[in-house]
N, C-alpha and C positions, 0 to 999 in steps of 0.2 A: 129382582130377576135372579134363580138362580145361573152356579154358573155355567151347568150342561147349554141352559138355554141361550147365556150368554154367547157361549162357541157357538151355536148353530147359527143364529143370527150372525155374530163378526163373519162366520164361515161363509154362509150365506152371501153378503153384501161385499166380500172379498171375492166368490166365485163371479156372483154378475157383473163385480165389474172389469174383471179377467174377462168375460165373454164379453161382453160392451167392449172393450178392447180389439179382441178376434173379429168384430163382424161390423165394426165402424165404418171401414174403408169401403170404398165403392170404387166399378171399373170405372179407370181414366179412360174419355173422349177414346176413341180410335181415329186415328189422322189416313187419309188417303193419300199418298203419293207414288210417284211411277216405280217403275220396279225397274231401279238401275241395276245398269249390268254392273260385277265385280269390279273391273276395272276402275269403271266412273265412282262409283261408292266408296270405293277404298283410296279417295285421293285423300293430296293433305290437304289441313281444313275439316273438310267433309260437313259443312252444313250446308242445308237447305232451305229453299224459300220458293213458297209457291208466289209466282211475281203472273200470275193470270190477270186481264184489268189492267195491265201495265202496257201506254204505247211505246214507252223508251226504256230500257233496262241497262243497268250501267255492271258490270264484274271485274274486279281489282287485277290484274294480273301483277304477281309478285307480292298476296297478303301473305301475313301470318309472322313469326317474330323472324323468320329468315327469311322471308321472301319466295318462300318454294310451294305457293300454294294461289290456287284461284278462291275470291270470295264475291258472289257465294259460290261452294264446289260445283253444288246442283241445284241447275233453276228452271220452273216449270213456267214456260211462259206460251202469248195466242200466237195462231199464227198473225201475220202482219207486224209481230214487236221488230222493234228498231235494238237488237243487242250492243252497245257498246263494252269491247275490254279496253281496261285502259290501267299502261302501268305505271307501277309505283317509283319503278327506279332501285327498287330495292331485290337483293336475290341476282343479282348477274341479268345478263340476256335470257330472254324469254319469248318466244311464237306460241300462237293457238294454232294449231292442227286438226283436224279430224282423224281418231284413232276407228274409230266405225259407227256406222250410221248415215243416216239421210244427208246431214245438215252436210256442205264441202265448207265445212271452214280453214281456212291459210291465208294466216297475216302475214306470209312471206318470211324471212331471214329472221335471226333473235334479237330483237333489241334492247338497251337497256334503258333509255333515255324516258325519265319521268314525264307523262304526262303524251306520252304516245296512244295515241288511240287506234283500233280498229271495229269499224262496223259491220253489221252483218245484218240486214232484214229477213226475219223468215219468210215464207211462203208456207203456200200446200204440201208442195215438194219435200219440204222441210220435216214432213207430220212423224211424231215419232219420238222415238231418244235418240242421241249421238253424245256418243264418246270420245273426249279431246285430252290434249294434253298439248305440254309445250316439249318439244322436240331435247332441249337439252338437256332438260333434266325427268325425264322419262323416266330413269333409273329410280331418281329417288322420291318418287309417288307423285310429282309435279301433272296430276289427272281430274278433269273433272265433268258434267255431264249440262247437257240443256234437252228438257224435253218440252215437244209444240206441240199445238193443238190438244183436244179434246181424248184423240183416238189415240192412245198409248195404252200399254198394260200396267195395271196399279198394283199396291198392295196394300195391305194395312199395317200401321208401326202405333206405338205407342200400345194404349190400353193396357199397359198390366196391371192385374188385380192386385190392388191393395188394402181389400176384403177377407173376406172367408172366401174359399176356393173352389170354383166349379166342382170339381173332383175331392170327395172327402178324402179319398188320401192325402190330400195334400194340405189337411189342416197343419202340419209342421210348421209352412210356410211361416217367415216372418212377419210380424207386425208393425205399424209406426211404431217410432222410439219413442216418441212423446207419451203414447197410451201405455206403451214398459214402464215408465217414468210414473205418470199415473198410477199404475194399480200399485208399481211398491211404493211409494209414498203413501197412500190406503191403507195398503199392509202395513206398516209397519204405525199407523197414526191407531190402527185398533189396536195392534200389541202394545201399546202403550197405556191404552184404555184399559185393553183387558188388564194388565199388569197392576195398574193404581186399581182398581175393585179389585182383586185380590188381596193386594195389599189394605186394604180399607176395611174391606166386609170379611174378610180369609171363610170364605163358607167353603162346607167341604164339596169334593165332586159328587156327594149322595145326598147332599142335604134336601130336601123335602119328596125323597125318592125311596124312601123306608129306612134311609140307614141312621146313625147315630147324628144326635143335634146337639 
């Protein structure tokens, strides 16, 4: 093999699998969920759980490493679920309120006392999102969200491409790290090949291309 040919091929098998790299990835799933309002979204915590299929749902009041958060923040459940919050003990006193929305939730006064419960059955009435929080600590993001039934407005979260990109502009885009990892590992396993044939056979760059042998 000379060695022009050699580069084209290393070049070759180095470019495809830079593009093997680029075009691996596929969109993730797109997830459906309600399209909370800022408020509820922006609580502490901030995850979600679609609990639809669920007759009893249970929500921590006072998770997280200080106690200033509902888990889960946002819960998509039917109507007729049985919600219980029920607190930790942890985080100070604590109430569920209704901040807006359908649902009239009010466990009354802030308590702190582990293992307090309050229940709440939805209804029809209920249909919707509602935005809550616990009264004392309002200020410092203590917000969180339930939405019932069927008929709410949704959106789609997740799916970002981890592909080649709709839009060719945006080939830029990053890649998995592992396929970066990949192609220089390649690179650099052929520069090593090329290197030892050079050193082995030292043919010139013109060798069987007219020039001197």
């Amino acid at each position: 093999m000379k060695r022009r040919e050699f580069v084209r091929t290393a070049g070759g098998t180095t470019a495809a699998a830079a593009a093997s790299a680029g075009v691996t990835g596929t969109a993730a799933a797109q997830e459906v969920q309600p399209d909370w309002p800022s408020g509820a979204a922006d609580g502490n915590g901030g995850n979600y759980e679609d609990l639809r299929g669920e007759s009893e749902v249970t929500i921590t009041v006072g998770a997280g490493s200080d106690g200033l958060a509902f888990d889960p923040t946002l819960a998509w459940v039917d109507t007729g679920t049985t919600i219980t919050w029920e607190w930790s003990g942890s985080g100070g006193a604590h109430n569920v309120v209704t901040v807006d929305g359908p649902a009239s939730l009010d466990s009354g006064d802030p308590v702190d006392e582990e293992g307090e419960t309050y229940e709440y059955e939805t209804t029809e009435e209920d249909a919707g999102i509602t935005h809550y929080h616990c009264v004392p600590h309002d200020a410092v993001g203590m917000h969180a969200g339930i939405a019932v039934g069927e008929d709410v407005e949704t959106v789609e979260t997740g799916g970002a491409n981890t592909g080649w990109p709709e839009d060719i502009a945006d080939v830029g885009m990053p890649i998995h790290a592992h396929w970066v990892g990949v192609s220089a590992g390649l690179g650099i396993v052929l520069t090593m090949v090329f290197t030892f044939y050079m050193l082995k056979y030292g043919e010139s760059a013109h060798t069987g291309h007219g020039g001197s042998r």
